[in-house]
N, C-alpha and C positions, 0 to 999 in steps of 0.2 A: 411127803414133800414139805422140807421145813419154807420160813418166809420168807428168807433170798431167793429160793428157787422161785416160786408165786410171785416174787415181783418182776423177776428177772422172765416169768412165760407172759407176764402184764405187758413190760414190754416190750417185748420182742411182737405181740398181736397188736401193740398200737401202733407198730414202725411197717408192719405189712401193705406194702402198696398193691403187689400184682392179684389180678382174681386167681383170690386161690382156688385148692380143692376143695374137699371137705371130709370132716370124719365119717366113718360107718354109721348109717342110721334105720332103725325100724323103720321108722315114719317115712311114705311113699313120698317123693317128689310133687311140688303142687303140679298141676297143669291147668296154667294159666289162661283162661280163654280158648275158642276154638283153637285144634291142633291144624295147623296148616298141611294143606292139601301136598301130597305128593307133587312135584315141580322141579322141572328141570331147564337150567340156562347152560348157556356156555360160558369158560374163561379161559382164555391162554390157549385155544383150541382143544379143549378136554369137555367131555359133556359129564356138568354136573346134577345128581338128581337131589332130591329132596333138601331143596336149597331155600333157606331162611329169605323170609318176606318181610322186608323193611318198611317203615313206615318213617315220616317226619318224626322225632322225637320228642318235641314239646305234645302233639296233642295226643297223640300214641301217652304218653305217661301219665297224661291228666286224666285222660279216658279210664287207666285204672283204675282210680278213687270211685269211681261208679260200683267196683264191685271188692275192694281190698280195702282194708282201714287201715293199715301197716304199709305204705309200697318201700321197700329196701333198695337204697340206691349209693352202691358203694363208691367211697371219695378216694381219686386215685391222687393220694395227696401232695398237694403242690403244682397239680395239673392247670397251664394256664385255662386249657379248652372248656375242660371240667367246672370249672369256677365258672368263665365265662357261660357256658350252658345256664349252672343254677341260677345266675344273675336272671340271665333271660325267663327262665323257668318261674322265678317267683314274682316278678312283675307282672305275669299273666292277670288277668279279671278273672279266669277260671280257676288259677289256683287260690286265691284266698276266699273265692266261693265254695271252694271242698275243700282243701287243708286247711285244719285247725293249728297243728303244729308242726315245727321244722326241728331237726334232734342240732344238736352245736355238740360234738364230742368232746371239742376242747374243753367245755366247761365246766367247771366244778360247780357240783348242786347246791352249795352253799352260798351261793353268790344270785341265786336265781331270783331274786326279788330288785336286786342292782339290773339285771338281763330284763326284767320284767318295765322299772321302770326306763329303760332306753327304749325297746323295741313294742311294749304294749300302749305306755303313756308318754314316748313320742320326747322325752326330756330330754334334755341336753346334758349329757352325763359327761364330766371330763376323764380324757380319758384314761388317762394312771387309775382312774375311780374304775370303770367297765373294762379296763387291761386285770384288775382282780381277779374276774371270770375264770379268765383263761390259765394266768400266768400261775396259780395255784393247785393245776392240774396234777393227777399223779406223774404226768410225764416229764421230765427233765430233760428236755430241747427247747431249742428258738422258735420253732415252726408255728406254734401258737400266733406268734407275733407279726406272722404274715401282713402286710399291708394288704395284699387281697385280702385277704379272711377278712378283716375290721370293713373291708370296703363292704363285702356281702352283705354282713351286718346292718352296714350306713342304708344300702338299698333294698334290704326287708322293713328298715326302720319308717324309709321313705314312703315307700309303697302303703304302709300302716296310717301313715296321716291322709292320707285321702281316704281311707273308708270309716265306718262308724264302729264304735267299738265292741258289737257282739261279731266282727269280721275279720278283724286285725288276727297275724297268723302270730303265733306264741313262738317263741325261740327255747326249747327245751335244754336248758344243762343236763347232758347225760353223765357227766365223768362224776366217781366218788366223791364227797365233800372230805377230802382230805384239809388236815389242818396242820400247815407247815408252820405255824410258830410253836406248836409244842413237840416238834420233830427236834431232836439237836442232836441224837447217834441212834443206830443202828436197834438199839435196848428200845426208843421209843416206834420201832415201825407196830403197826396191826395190820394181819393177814385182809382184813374184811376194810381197811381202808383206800385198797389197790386190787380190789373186788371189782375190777372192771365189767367182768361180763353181768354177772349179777347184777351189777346195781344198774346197769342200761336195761335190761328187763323188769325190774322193777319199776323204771322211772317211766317207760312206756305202759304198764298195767297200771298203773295209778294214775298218771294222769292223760292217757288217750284212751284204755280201755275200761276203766272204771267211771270213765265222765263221758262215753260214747261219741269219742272225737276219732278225727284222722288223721296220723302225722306221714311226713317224709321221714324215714328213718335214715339221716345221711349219716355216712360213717364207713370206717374203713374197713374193706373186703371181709375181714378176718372177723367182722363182726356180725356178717350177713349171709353167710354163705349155710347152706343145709348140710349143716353137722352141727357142733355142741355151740353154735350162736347166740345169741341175745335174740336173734330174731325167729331162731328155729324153737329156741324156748315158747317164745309167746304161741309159734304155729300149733306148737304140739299143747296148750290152754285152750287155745282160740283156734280150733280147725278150719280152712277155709280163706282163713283173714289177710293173711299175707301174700306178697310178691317181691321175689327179689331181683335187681339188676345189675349184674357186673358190667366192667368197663374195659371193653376191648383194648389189648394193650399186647397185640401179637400172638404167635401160634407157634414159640420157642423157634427152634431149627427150622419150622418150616414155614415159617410166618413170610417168604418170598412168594411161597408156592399157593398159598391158599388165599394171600389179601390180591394176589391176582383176580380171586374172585367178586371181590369188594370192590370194583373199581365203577362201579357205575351206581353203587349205594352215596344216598343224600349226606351231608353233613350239617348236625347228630341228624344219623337214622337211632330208630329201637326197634328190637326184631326177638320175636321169643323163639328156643332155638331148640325147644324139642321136638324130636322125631326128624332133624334135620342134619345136613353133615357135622353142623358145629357141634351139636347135641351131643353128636355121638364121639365126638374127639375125646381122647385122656385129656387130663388137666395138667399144665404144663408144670414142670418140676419148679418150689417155691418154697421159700425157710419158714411158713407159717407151722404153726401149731394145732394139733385137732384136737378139744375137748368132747370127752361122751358124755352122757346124760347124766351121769354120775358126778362130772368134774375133774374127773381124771385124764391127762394126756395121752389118746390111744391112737393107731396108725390106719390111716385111712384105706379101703380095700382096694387092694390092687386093681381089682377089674373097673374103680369109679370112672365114671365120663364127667365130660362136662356138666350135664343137664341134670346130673344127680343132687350139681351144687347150684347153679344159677339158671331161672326162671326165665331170663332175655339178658340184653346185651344193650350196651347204648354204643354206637359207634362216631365215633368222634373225630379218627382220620385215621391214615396209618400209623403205624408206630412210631417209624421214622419224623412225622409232620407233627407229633406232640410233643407241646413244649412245656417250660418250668413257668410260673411267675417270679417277681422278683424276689428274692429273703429277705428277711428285717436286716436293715444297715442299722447303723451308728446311731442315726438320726431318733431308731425308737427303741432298742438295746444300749442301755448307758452302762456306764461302770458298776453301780451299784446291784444292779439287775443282774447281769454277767455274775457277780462276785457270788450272787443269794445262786444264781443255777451253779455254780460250781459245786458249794457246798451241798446242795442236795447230791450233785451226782457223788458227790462223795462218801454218802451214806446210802445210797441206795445203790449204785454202783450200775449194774447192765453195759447195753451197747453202745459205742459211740462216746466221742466227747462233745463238748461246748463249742462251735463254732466261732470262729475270731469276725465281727461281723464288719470289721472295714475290709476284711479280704474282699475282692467281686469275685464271683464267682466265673469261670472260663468257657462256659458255656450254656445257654438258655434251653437243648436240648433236653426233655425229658431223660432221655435213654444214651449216655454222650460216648460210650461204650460205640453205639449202634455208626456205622456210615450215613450220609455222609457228616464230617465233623461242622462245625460254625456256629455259628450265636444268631443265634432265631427266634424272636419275639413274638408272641402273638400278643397284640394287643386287646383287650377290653374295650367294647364287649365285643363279646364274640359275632362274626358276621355273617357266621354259616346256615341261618335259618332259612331253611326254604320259602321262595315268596310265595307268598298266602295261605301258608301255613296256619300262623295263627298273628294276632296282630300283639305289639309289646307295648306297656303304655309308655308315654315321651315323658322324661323327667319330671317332677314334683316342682310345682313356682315354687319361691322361696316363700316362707313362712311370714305373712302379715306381720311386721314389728305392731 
């Protein structure tokens, strides 16, 4: 495989939104927790058996960290609901009592002491200075630039000033330290600096398993899934340690006939889905990539299910009810910015061009293919937590001048 191919399989696994498959793998599937008991409900008048037992989803995920130091919790990216969840999710009192660290994909590792002083020591970083982070990434898109994503940021950073400093959760730059000022053609790429998967395992074994911390490993499906992962790397180190969680995002062709089922689960529920219908479904047809143990691109076994690849499910609504957040406008994509992503994509080349970002876009639907069609907002934060689930804290005063 020469180095256009490797960047071009980089990213095509960082553009992967749906839960994927996964590659063929020796290593057994975890089984995460008591296997739920045979059970049967009805839906749509069908009697269904060995049917996935939902739980609210914040304390359900927290509850992991009691027994996994890794939980994998894949970003179905640009998901308003999603976003909305981990906002709620990291303002918990539980979570910065057991996670140490949150992974940030977008980030490039070379910047992580800029990430360190925003989110550990609480400064006021301007933000051209902390847009470095991201905007340096091996990936040549906008989507970095999300004004959600910075907001996530602002309310990890928040959450961080109220507690004392052996508590505050670390924001991990996982993406390569690539270094775009000495890129200028095609003669200067290196294979090992679009070394995505690698270098996210790496940056998890150094610093959550070699300093006996516990991260969120958030990041996109392709990175989490049980076959040649960053996450399945560290399972097959670390036996035991991990858990992963896709994000419900329909059942292809037949996603009418079986979220029939779903119509009386919480919103987010998490439900682990072995030994259940879900478990046992194929994985539904997706342009990802499967690496094997080796690093080589091989094809996943025909006969895989779901459950061979992901350990639970976070369920967030139906397919149709998931929406987009907003894209970076004008407002934080200027001329200059545009001009520098042009050029890279012109040396690195892959899928997709550069977004024109005064265009709006014509629909807020996740999936705008799917009926029915319109512009559907979900707003921040998200309000689907079950009452008394778990309680969220009320925004941070402002800062004593």
């Amino acid at each position: 495989m020469n180095l256009l191919e490797i960047l071009f399989l980089n990213l095509t696994l960082s553009l992967a939104t749906r839960v994927p498959s996964a590659a063929q793998d020796t290593l057994q599937p975890m089984l995460p927790g008591p296997q739920p008991a045979a059970r049967t409900e009805r839906a749509a008048g069908h009697s269904v058996t060995n049917a996935p037992q939902p739980e609210p989803a914040v304390p359900a995920l927290l509850k992991l960290f009691s027994k996994y130091q890794v939980v994998g919790l894949a970003d179905l990216h640009g998901c308003a609901e999603l976003l909305a969840f981990v906002e709620q999710l990291v303002q918990q009192p539980e979570f910065s009592a057991t996670v140490n660290d949150f992974t940030w994909e977008p980030g490039n590792a070379r910047f992580q002491s800029v990430m360190d002083d925003f989110i550990l020591q609480g400064r006021e970083v301007p933000y051209l200075e902390l847009a470095e982070c991201w905007r340096n990434n091996t990936q040549v898109h906008t989507y970095s630039d999300t004004p959600a994503l910075f907001h996530l940021l602002q309310t990890i950073q928040k959450s961080n000033r109220r507690l004392p400093a052996e508590r505050r959760v670390r924001v991990l730059l996982i993406d390569p330290p690539v270094d775009w000022s000495r890129i200028k053609s095609t003669a200067d790429l290196r294979a090992k600096d679009f070394d995505r998967e690698s270098h996210m395992a790496e940056v998890l074994e150094r610093e959550v398993y070699a300093k006996g911390r516990k991260a969120l490993f958030f990041a996109g499906g392709a990175h989490l899934g049980r076959g040649g992962s960053p996450l399945q790397n560290l399972e097959r180190k670390h036996p035991g340690t991990t858990v992963n969680i896709g994000i419900h995002d329909g059942f292809g062709d037949r996603t009418d006939e079986l979220e029939a089922r779903l119509v009386s689960w919480p919103k987010p529920a998490l439900s682990f889905i072995r030994n259940t219908w879900w478990g046992d479904l194929p994985p539904p047809p997706s342009g990802d990539i499967f690496v094997g143990p080796g690093g080589a691109p091989i094809q996943p076994a025909p006969d895989r299910k779901i459950q061979d690849n992901w350990d639970a499910v976070l369920f967030l609504g139906k397919r149709r009810e998931l929406t987009r957040v907003n894209p970076p406008g004008p407002e934080v994509l200027d001329d200059r910015w545009i001009a520098e992503l042009k050029r890279r994509k012109a040396i690195v080349g892959g899928p997709g061009g550069i977004p024109d970002p005064s265009q709006k876009p014509q629909s807020r639907q996740f999936f705008p293919a799917d009926p029915p069609p319109g512009d559907r907002i979900q707003r921040l934060p998200f309000n689907g937590l079950p009452p008394g689930s778990t309680k969220v804290l009320p925004p941070p005063k402002p800062d004593p001048k």
